[in-house]
MARBAVEX-985376 format. One record per atom (N, C-alpha, C): atom name; x, y, z; residue in one letter. Coordinates in steps of 0.001 Angstrom, whole numbers. Layout:
<pts>
PT  atome       xx       yy       zz  residu
PT     CA        X        Y        Z       A
...
</pts>
This chain:
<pts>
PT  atome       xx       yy       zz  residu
PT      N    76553    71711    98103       X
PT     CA    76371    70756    99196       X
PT      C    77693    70582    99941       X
PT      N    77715    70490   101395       X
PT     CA    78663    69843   101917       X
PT      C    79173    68959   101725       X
PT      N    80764    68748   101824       X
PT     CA    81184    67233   101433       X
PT      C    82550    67247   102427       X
PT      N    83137    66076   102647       X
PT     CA    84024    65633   103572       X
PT      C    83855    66415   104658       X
PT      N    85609    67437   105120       X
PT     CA    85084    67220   106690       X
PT      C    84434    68375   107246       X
PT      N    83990    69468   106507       X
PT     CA    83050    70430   106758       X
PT      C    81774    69585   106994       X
PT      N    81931    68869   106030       X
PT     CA    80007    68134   106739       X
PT      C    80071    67542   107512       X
PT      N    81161    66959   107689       X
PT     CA    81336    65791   109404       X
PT      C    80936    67037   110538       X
PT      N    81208    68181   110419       X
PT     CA    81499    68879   111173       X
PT      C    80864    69924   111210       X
PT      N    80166    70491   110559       X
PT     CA    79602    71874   110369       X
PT      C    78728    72061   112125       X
PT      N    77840    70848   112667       X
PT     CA    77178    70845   113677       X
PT      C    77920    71529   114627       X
PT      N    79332    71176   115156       X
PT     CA    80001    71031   115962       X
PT      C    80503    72935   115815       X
PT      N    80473    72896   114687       X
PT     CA    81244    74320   114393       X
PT      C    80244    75549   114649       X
PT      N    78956    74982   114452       X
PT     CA    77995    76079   114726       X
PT      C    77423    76229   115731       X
PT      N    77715    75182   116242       X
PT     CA    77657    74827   118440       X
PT      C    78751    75775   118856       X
PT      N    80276    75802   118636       X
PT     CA    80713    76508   118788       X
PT      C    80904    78132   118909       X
PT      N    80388    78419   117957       X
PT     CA    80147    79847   117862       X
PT      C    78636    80307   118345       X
PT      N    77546    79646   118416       X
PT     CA    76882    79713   119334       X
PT      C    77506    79844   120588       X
PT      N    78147    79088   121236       X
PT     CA    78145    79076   122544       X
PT      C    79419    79803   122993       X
PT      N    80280    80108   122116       X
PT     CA    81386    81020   122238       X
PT      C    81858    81972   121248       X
PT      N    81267    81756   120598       X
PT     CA    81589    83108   119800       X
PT      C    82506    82948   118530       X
PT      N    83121    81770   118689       X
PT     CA    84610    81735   117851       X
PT      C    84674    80475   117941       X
PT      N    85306    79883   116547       X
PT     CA    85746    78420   116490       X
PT      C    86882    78428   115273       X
PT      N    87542    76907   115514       X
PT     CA    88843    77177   114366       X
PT      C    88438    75914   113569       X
PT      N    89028    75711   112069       X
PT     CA    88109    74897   111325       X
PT      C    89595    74007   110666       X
PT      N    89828    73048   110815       X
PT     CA    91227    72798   110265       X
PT      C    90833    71756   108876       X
PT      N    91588    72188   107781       X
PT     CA    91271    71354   106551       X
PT      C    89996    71902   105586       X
PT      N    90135    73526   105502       X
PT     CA    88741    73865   105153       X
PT      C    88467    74011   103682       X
PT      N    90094    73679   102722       X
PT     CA    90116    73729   101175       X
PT      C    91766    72768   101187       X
PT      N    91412    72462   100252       X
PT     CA    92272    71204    99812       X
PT      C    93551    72016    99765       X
PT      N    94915    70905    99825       X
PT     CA    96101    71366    99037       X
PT      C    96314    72274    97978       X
PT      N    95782    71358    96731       X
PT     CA    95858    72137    95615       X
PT      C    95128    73139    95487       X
PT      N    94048    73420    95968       X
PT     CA    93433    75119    96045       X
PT      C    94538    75760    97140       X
PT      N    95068    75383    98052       X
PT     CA    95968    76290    99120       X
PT      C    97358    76045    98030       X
PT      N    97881    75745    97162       X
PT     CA    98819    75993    96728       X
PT      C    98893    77022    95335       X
PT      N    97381    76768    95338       X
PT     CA    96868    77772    94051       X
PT      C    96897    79221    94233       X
PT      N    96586    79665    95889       X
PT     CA    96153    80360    96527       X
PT      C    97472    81476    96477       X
PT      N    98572    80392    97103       X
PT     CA    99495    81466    97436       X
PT      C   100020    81745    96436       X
PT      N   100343    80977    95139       X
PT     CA   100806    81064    94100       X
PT      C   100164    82482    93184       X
PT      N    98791    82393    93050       X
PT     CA    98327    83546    92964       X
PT      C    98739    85750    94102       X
PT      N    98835    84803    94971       X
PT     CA    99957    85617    96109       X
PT      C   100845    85985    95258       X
PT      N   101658    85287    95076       X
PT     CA   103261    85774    94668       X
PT      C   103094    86329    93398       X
PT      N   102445    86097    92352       X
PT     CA   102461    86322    91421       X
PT      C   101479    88064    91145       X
PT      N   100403    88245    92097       X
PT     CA   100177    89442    92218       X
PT      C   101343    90440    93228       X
PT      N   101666    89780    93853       X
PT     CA   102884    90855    94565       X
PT      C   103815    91038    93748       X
PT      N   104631    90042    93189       X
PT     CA   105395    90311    91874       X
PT      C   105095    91388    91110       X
PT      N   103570    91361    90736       X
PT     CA   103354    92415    89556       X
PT      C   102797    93384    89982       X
PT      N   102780    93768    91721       X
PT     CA   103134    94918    92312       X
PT      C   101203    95613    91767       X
PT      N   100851    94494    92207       X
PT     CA    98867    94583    91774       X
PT      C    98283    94362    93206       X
PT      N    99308    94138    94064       X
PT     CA    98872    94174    95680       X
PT      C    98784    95351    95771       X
PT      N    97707    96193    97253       X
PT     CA    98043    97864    97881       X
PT      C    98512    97313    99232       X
PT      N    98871    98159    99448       X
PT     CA    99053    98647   101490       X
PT      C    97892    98708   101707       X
PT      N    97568    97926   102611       X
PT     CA    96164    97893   103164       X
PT      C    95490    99181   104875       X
PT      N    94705    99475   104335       X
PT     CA    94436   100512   105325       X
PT      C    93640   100429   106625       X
PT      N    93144   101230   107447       X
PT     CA    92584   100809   108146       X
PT      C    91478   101826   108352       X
PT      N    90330   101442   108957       X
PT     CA    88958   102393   108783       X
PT      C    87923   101441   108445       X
PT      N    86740   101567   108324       X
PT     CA    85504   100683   107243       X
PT      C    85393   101446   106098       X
PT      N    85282   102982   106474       X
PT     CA    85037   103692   105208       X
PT      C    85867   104604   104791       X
PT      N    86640   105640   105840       X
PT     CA    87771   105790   105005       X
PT      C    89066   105555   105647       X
PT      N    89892   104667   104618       X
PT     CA    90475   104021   104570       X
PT      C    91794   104906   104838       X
PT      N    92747   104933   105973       X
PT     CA    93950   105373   105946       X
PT      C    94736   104366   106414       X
PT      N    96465   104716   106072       X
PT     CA    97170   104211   106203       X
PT      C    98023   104402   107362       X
PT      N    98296   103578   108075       X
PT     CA    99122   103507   109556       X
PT      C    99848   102219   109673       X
PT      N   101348   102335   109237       X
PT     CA   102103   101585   109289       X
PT      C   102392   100935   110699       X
PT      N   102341   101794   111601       X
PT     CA   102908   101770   112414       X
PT      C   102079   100662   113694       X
PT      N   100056   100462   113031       X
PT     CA    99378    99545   113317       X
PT      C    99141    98657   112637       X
PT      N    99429    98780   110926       X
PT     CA    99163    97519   109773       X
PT      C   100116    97173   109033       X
PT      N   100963    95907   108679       X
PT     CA   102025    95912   107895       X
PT      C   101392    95017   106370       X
PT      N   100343    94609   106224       X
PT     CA   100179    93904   105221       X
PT      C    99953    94839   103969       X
PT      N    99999    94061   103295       X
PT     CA    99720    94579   101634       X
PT      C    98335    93168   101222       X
PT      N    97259    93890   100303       X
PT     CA    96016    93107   100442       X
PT      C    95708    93172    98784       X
PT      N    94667    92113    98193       X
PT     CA    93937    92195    97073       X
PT      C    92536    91484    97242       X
PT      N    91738    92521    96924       X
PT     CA    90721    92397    97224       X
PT      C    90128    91408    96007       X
PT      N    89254    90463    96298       X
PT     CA    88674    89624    95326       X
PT      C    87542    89944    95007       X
PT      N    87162    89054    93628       X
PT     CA    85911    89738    92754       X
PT      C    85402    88492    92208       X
PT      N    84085    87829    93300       X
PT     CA    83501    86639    92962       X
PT      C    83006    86787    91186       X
PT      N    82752    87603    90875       X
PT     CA    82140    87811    88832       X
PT      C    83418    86989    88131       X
PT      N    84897    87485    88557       X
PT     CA    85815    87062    88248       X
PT      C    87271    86027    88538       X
PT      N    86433    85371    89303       X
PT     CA    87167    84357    90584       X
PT      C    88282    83285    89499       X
PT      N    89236    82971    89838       X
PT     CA    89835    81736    89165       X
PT      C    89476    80985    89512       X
PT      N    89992    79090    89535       X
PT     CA    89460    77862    90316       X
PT      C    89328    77643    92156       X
PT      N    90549    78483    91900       X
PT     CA    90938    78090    93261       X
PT      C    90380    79027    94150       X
PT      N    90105    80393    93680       X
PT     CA    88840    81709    94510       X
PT      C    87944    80667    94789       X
PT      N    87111    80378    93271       X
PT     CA    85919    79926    93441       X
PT      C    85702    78724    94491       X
PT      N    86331    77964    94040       X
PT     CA    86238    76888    95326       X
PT      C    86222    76988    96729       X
PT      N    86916    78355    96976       X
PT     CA    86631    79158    98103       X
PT      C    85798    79843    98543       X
PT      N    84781    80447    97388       X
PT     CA    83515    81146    97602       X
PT      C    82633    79703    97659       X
PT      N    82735    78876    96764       X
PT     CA    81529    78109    96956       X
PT      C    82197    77320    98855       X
PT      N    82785    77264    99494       X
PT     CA    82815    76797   100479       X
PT      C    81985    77889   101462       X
PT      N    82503    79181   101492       X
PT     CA    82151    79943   101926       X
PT      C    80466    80353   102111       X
PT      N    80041    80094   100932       X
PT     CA    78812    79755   100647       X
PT      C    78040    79068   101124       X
PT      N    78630    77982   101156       X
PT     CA    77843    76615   102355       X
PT      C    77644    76942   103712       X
PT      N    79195    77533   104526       X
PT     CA    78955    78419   105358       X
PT      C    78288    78850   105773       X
PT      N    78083    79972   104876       X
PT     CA    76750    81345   105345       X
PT      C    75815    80279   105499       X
PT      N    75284    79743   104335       X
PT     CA    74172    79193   104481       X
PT      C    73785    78557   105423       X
PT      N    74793    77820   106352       X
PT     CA    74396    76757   107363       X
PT      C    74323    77194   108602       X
PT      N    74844    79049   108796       X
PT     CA    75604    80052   109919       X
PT      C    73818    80341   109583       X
PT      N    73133    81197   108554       X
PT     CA    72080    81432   108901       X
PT      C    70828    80930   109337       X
PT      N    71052    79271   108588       X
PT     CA    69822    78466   109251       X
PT      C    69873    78151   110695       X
PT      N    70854    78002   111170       X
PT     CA    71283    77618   112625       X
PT      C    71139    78781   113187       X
PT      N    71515    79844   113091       X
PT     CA    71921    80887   114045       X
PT      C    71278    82540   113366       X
PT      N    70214    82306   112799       X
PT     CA    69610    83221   112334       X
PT      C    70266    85148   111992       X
PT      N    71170    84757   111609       X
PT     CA    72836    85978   111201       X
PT      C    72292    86774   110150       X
PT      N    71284    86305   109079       X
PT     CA    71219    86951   108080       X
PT      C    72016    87586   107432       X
PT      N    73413    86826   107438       X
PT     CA    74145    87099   106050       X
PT      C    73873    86582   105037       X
PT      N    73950    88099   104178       X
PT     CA    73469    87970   102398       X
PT      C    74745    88321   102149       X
PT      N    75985    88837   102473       X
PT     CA    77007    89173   101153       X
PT      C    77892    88620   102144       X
PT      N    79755    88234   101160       X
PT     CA    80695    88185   101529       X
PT      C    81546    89235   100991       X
PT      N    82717    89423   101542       X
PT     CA    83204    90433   100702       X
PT      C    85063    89953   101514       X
PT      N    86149    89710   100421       X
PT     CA    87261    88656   100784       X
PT      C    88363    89364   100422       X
PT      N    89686    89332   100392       X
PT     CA    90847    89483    99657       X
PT      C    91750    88718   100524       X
PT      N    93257    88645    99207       X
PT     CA    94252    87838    99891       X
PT      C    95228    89240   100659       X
PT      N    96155    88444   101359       X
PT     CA    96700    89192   102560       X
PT      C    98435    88626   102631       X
PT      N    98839    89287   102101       X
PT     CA   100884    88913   102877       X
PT      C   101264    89867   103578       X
PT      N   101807    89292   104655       X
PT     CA   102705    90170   105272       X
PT      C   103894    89415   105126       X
PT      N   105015    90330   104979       X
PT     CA   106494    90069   104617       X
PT      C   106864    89623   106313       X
PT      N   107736    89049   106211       X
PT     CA   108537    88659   107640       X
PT      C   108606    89690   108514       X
PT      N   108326    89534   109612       X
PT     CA   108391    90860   110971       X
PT      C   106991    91577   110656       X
PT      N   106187    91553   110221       X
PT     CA   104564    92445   109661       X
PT      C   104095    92262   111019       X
PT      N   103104    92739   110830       X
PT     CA   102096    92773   112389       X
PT      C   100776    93334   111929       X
PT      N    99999    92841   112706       X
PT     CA    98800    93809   113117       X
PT      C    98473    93962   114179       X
PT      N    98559    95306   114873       X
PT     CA    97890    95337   116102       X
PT      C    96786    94830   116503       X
PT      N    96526    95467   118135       X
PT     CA    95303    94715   118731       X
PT      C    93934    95833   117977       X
PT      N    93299    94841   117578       X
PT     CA    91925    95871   116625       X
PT      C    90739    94939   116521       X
PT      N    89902    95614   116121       X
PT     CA    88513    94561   116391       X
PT      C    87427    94904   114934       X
PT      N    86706    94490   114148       X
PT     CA    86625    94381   113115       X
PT      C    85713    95244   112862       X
PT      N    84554    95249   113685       X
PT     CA    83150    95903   113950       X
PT      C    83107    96732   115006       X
PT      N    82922    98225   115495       X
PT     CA    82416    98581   116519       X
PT      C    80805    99162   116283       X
PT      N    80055    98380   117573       X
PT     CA    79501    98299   117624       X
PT      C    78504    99504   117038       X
PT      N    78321   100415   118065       X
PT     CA    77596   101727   118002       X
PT      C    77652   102812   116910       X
PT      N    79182   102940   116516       X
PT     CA    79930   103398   115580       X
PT      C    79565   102981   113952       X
PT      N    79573   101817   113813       X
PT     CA    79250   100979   112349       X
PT      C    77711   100880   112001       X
PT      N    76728   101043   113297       X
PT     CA    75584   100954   113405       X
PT      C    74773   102315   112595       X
PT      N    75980   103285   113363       X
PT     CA    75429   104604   113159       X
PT      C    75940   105246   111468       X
PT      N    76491   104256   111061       X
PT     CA    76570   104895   109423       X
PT      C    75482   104286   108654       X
PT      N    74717   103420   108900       X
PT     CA    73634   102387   108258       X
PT      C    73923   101891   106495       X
PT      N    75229   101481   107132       X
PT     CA    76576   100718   106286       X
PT      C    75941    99601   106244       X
PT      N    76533    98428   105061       X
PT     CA    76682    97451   105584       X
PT      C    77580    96734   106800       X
PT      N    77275    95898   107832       X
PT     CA    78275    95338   108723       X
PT      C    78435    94266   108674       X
PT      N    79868    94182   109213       X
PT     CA    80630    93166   108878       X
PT      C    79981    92332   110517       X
PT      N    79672    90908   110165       X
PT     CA    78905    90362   111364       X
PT      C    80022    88778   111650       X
PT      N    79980    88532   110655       X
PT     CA    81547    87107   110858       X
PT      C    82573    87405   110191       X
PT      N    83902    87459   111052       X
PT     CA    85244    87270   110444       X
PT      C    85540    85898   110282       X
PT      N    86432    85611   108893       X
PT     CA    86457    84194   108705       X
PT      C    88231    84815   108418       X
PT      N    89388    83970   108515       X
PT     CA    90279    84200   108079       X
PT      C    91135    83010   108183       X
PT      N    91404    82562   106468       X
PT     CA    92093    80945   106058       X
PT      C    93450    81337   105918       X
PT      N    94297    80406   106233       X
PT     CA    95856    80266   106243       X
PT      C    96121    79314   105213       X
PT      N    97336    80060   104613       X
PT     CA    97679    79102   103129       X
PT      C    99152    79003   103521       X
PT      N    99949    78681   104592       X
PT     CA   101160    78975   104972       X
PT      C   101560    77217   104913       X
PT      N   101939    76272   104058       X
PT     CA   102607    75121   103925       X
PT      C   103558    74825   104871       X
PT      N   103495    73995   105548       X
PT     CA   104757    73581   106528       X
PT      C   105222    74512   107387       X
PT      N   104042    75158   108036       X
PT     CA   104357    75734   109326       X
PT      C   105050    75681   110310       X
PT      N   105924    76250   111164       X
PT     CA   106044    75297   112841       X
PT      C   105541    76716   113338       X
PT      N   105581    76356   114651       X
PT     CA   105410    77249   115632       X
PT      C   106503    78270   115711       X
PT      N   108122    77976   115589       X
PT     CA   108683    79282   115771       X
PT      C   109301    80046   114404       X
PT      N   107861    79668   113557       X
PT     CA   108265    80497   112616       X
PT      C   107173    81775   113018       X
PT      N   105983    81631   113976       X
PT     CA   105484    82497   115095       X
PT      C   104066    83039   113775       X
PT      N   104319    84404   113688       X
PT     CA   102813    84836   113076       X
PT      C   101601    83997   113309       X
PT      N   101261    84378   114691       X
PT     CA    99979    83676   115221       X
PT      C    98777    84503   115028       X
PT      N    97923    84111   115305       X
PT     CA    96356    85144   115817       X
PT      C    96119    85277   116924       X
PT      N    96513    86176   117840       X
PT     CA    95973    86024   118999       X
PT      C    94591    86958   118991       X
PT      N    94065    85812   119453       X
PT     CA    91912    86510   119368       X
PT      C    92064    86444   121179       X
PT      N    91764    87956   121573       X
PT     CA    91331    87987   122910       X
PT      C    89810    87724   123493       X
PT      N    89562    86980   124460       X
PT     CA    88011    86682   124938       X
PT      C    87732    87276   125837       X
PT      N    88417    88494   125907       X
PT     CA    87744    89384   127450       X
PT      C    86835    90396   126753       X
PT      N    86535    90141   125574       X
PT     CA    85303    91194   124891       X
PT      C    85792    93099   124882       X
PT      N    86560    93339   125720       X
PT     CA    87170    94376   125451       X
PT      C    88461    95075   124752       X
PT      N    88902    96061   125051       X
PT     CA    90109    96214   124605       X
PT      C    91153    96309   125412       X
PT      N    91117    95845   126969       X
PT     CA    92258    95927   127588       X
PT      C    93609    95251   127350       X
PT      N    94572    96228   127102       X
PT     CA    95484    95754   126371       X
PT      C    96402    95048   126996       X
PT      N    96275    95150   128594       X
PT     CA    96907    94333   129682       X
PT      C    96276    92553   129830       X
PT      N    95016    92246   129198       X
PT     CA    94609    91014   129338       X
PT      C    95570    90347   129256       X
PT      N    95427    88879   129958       X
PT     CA    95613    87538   129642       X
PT      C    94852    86722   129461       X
PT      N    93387    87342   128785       X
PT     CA    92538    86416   128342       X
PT      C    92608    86404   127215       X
PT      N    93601    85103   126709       X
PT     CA    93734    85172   124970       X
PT      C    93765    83596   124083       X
PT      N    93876    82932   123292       X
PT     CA    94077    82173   122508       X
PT      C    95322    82528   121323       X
PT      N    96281    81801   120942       X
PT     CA    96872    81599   120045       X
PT      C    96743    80862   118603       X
PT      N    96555    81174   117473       X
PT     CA    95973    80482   116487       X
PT      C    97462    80255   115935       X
PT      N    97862    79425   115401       X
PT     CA    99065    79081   114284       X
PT      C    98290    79266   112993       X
PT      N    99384    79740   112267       X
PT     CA    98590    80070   110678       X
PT      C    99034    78907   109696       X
PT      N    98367    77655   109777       X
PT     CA    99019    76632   109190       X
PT      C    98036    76456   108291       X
PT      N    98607    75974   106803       X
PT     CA    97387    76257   106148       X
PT      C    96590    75250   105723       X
PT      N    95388    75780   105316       X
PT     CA    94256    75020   105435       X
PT      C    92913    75224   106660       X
PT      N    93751    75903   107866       X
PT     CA    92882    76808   109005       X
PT      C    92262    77769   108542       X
PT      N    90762    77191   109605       X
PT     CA    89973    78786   108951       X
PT      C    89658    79075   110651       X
PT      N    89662    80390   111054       X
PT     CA    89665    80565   111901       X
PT      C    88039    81394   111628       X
PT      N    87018    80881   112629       X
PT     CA    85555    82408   112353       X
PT      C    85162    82817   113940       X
PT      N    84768    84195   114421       X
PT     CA    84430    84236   115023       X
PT      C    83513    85711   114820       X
PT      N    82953    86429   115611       X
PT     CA    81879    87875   115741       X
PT      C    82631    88643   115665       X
PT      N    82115    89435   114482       X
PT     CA    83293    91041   114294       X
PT      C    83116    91625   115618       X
PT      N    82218    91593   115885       X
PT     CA    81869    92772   117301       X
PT      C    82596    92373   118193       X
PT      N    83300    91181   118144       X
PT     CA    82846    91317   120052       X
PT      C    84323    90925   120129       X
PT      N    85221    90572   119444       X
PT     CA    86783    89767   119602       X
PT      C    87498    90557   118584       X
PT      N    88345    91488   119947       X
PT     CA    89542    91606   119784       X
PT      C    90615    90733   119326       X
PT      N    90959    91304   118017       X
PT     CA    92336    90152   117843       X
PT      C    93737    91018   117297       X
PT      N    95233    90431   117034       X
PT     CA    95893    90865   116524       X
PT      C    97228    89693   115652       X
PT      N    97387    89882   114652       X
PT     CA    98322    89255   114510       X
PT      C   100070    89873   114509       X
PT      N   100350    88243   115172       X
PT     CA   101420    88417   115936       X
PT      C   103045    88755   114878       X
PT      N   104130    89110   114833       X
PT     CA   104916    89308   113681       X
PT      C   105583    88011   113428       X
PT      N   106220    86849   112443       X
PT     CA   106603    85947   111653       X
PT      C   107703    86192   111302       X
PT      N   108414    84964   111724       X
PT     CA   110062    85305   110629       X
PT      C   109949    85179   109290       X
PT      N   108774    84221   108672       X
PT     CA   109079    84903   106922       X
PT      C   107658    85279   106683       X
PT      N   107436    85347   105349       X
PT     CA   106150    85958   104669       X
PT      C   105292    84870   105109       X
PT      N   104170    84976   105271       X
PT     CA   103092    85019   106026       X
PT      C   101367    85126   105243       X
PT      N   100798    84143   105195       X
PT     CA    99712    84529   103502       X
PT      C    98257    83639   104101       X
PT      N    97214    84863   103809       X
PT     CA    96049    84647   104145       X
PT      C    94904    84697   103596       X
PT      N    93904    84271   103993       X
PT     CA    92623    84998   102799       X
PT      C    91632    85186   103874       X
PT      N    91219    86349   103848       X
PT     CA    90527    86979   105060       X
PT      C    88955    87475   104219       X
PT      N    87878    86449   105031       X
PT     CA    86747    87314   104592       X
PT      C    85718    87783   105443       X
PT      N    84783    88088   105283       X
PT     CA    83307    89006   106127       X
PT      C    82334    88500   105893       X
PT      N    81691    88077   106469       X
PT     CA    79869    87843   106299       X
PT      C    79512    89219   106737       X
PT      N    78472    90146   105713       X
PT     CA    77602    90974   106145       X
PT      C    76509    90284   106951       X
PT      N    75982    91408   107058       X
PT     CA    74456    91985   107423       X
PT      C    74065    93546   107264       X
PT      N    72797    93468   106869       X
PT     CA    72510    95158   107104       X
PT      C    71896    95661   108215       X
</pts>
């Protein structure tokens, strides 16, 4: 069940993405799960149980030169407190994304995300359309992506910029800036929003997930 301010709010959030595609969710897991979060971070990078994360849906290569993060993919069978509390939010989610907005997501699929200071991700888009259609894959239909970054400011920078011109022109100025402060969940349509994140003067820590569909 919903409780605090996801339920104040879930209406508002699913108006949103109805009517635009994208909405930002601030306060979407407590402190102590966001301190659990990154802590789990450091402690898998430490033990060097993070990969270089690739780019592709299916096969997966590596291009530094468009992805700087290192990723761990999560495994709801085997979640700690602070996963779980994140899947069961996530959960509520879907559930309230499909009654409202008929999405028919049945799976999630999540991992955590650092990028070291100066990282980047280029401008890239999650889903293409025609392309993802034509492998009769599962697709990725909502990007959700939470910030566990404590005491943010602004010029410590590593933003999201999600573009709304639906394409890939790389000259737009149709864009939004997200700060990665944590506790933000940022969701919007794999298909249709271009985004990239911007580079950070220090490390930088996320948990990025997918609502399918088939």
């Amino acid at each position: 069940m919903l409780t605090d301010y996801l339920a104040h709010n879930i209406d508002a959030l699913v108006n949103k993405i109805a009517e635009h595609g994208f909405c930002v969710i601030d306060n979407f897991i407590n402190e102590a799960d966001i301190l659990a979060l990154t802590h789990e971070i450091t402690t898998l990078n430490d033990a060097e149980k993070m990969q270089i994360a690739g780019t592709g849906r299916i096969h997966k290569a590596v291009n530094h030169q468009l992805r700087g993060d290192i990723i761990y993919w999560l495994d709801e069978t085997n979640a700690s407190n602070a996963q779980q509390a994140y899947f069961n939010r996530m959960e509520d989610l879907r559930s309230n994304l499909n009654q409202a907005l008929y999405l028919g997501l049945y799976a999630l699929e999540s991992h955590l995300a650092l990028y070291a200071a100066g990282a980047s991700y280029k401008k890239h888009i999650d889903r293409f359309k025609n392309i993802d259609q034509a492998t009769k894959q599962p697709l990725r239909q909502i990007s959700c992506i939470l910030y566990l970054n404590q005491n943010w400011l602004a010029e410590h920078g590593g933003e999201l910029r999600l573009y709304l011109n639906h394409d890939d022109n790389l000259t737009s100025t149709a864009f939004i800036d997200v700060l990665p402060v944590a506790g933000r969940l940022v969701v919007f349509l794999s298909d249709t929003f271009y985004h990239e994140v911007l580079p950070a003067t220090q490390d930088r820590m996320s948990l990025t997930g997918w609502f399918l569909t088939r």
